[in-house]
N, C-alpha and C positions, 0 to 999 in steps of 0.2 A: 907656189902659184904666182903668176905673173900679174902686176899691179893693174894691168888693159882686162884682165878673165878676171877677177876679182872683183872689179866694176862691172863686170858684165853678171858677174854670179849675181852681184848685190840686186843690184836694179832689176833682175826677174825676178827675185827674192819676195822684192819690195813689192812689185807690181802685183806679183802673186796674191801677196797681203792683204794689201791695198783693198785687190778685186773680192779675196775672201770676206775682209771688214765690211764693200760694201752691200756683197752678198746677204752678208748677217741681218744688217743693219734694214734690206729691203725686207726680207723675210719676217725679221722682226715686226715691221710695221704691217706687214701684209697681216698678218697675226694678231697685234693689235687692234686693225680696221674689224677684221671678222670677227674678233668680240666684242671688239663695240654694235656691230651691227645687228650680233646675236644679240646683246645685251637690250639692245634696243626693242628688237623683233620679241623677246621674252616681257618684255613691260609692257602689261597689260592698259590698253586705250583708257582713257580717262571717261567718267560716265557722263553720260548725258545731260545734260542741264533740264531740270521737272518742268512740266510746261508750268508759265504762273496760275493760280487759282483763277477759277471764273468768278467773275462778280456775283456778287450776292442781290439776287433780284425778288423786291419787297412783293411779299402775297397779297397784299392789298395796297392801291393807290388810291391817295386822296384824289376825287376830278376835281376837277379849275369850276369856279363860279359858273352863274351862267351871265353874268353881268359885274362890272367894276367894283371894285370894291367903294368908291363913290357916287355909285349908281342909284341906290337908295337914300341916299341924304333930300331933306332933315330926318328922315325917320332915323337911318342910323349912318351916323355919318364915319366918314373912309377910316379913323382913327378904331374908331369901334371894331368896325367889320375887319380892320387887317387883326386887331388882338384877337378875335374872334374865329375868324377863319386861317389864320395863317399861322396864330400860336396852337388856340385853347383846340380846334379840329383834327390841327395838323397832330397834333400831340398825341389826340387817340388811336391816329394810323400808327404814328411810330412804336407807340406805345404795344398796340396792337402784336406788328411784325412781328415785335422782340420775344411776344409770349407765345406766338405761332411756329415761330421758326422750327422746324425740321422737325414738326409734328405734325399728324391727320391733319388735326384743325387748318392748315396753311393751304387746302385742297380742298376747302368748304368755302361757300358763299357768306355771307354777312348774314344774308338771312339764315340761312341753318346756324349759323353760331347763332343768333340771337335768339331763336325756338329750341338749341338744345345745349350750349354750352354753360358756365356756372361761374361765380367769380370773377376776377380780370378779363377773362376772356369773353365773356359776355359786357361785363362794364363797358369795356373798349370797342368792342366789335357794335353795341348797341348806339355808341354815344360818336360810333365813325360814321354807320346808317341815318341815322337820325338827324344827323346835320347835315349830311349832304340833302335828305328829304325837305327836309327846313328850310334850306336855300332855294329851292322851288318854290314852297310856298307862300315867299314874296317877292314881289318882282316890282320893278322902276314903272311900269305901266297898270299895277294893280291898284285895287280898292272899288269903289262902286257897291255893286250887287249882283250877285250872280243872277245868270241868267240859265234858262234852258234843263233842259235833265237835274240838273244839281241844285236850281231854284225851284224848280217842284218838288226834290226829295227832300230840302228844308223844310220849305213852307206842309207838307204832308206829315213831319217827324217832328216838327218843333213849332207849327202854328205860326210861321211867317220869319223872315229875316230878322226882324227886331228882337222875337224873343229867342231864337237860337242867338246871336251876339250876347244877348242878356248871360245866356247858361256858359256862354263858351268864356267869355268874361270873368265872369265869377267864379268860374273854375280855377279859369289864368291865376287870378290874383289873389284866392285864397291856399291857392295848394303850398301846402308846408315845407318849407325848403326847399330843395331843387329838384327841379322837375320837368315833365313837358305836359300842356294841354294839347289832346287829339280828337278831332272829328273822325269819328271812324265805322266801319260797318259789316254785320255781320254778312249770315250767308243769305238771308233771308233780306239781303239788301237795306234794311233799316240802321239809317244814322243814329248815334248815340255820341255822345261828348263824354271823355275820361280824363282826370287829372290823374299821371301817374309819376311818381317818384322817380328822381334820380336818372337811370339809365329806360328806366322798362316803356316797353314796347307795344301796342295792341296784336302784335303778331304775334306775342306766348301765350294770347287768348284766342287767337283763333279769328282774330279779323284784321280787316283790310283796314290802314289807314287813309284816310282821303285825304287829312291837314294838322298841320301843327304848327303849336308855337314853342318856342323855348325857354322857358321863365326860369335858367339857370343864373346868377349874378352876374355873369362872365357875360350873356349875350344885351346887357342895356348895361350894366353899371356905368362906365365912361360918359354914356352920353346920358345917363335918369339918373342915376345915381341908385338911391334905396327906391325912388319912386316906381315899381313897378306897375302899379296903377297906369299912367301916363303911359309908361310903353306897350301895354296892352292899348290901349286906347290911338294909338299912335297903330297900332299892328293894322287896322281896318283901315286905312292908307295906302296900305298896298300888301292886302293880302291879294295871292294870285288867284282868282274862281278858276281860270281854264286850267290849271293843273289840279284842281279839287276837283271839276267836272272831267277831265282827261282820268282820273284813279277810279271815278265811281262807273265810268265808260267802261274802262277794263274789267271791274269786279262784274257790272255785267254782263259779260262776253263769259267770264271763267264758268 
């Protein structure tokens, strides 16, 4: 073979090659891409991200005052009423929720827990009612004498304003450890005054409250100290009549 066709054989040879190598080589990857693509297409999507939890919204809210909490001074001044309202009240809500949560009771009123529940949950639920009630019935503008509907149903049930203060008094200041005193009334509309312990309620008996006072240590100690005398005494100062005479309105109508 001659050395001119010998370079000619080569270099087709070569190119041949060459085109085969890069043949391979495209094939190859085409190859490659399509499994990767299947590989891809076979992996399963990644799952969803959980929506977050809803907040947890309390069955019972303590309301807001109906007046400052230095609104009442001197009778009880802002120092008092924020321990009062803002700890020792606030504390029965919270306390409350936590035994309520994700049971019947959390779909009941205050008042039905307090006529039918037993234990914490009435302690709490009694002592969350009760003080919001309370807070009505004293107000920055009260004291005097009542007048109207409500000072005739004194003076008819207890022989005149002086001696209903007398009973309501002596109720306050002797009842034995904590408690509340209540003006309250049955269905036959007649007043009566109850000293009752602790949490309880005149609505496990069957009557309307019209007034209270709250002779637990927590609502005078700061500013009486052990004198609860004085803060009863200090109570007719600004006890509210138009929310006594506004309760005994409604028990009329019912």
């Amino acid at each position: 073979m001659q050395r001119r066709d010998f370079l000619t054989s080569s270099l087709a040879a070569g190119a041949a090659l060459a085109t085969l190598n890069l043949t391979t080589k495209a094939s190859a990857a085409a190859e490659a891409k399509a499994s990767s693509t299947k590989a891809t297409a076979a992996k399963p999507a990644a799952p969803a991200a959980e929506p977050a939890p809803a907040p947890v919204v309390d069955a019972f809210v303590q309301p807001p005052l109906p007046y400052s909490l230095a609104a009442l001074a001197p009778f009880l001044k802002e120092e008092q009423m924020s321990f009062h309202y803002s700890k020792h009240h606030a504390g029965y809500f919270k306390k409350l929720n936590g035994l309520v949560a994700g049971k019947p009771e959390a779909k009941m009123s205050l008042e039905e827990l307090i006529t039918k529940a037993q234990g914490p949950i009435f302690n709490n639920a009694a002592q969350a009612w009760n003080h919001t009630f309370f807070w009505s019935c004293i107000s920055p503008d009260g004291g005097g004498s009542p007048k109207g509907p409500i000072g005739d149903a004194i003076d008819r049930d207890f022989g005149g304003i002086d001696q209903f203060k007398k009973i309501f008094t002596e109720t306050a200041v002797t009842l034995f450890g904590s408690g509340w005193a209540w003006l309250a009334a049955g269905k036959d509309k007649k007043l009566q005054v109850l000293g009752l312990p602790n949490a309880d309620n005149p609505l496990r008996q069957g009557l309307t409250p019209i007034l209270t006072l709250d002779v637990w240590e927590h609502a005078y100690y700061i500013d009486y100290r052990n004198d609860r005398a004085k803060f009863v005494e200090e109570f007719w100062t600004k006890v509210n009549w138009e929310f006594a005479a506004h309760n005994l309105a409604t028990l009329a109508k019912a």
